[in-house]
C-alpha positions in Angstrom: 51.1 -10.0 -44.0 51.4 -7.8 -41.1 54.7 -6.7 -40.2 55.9 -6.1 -36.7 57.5 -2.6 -35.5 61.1 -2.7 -34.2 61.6 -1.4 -30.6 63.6 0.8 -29.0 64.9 2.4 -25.9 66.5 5.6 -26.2 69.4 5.9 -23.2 68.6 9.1 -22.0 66.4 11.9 -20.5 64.1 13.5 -23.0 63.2 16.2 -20.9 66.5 17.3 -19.4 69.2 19.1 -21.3 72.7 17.3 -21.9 74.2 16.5 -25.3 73.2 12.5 -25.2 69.5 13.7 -24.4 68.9 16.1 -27.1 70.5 13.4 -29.2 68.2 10.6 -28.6 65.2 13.8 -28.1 66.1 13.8 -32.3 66.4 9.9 -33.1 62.5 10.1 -31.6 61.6 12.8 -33.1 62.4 11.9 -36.9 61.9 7.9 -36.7 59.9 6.4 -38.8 56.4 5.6 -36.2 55.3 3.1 -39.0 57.7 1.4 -38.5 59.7 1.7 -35.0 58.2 2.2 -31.1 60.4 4.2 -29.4 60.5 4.2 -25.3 62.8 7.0 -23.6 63.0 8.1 -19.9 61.8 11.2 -18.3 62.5 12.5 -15.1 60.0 13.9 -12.5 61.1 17.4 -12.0 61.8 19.0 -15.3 59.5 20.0 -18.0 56.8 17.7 -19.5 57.3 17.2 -23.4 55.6 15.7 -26.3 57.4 13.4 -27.8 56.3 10.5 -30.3 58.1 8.0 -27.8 57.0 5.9 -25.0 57.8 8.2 -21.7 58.7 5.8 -18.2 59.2 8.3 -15.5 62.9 7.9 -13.8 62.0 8.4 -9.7 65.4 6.8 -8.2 68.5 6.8 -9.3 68.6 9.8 -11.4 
């Protein structure tokens, strides 16, 4: 039987430096990719990352 992954959205800014984003910059770091997908925002103007999550680029509002 093939299981399905859980999905998530992280609430915050993986590549941009505030507590909540290095928080959930963790959480997709060290979750389990068998058996979660995880999808974060990024914003345009800061540093590119790699990251094992989804990345949606944030234009307006930031």
């Amino acid at each position: 039987m093939h299981k399905k992954k859980i999905k998530i959205f992280l609430g915050g800014y993986l590549n941009y430096t505030n507590a909540q984003n290095l928080n959930c910059l963790a959480l997709a770091k060290y979750l389990d990719s068998s058996k979660f997908t995880t999808y974060a925002l990024s914003t345009y103007f800061s540093k590119k990352i790699k990251s094992q999550a989804i990345m949606f680029n944030c234009f307006f509002p930031i």
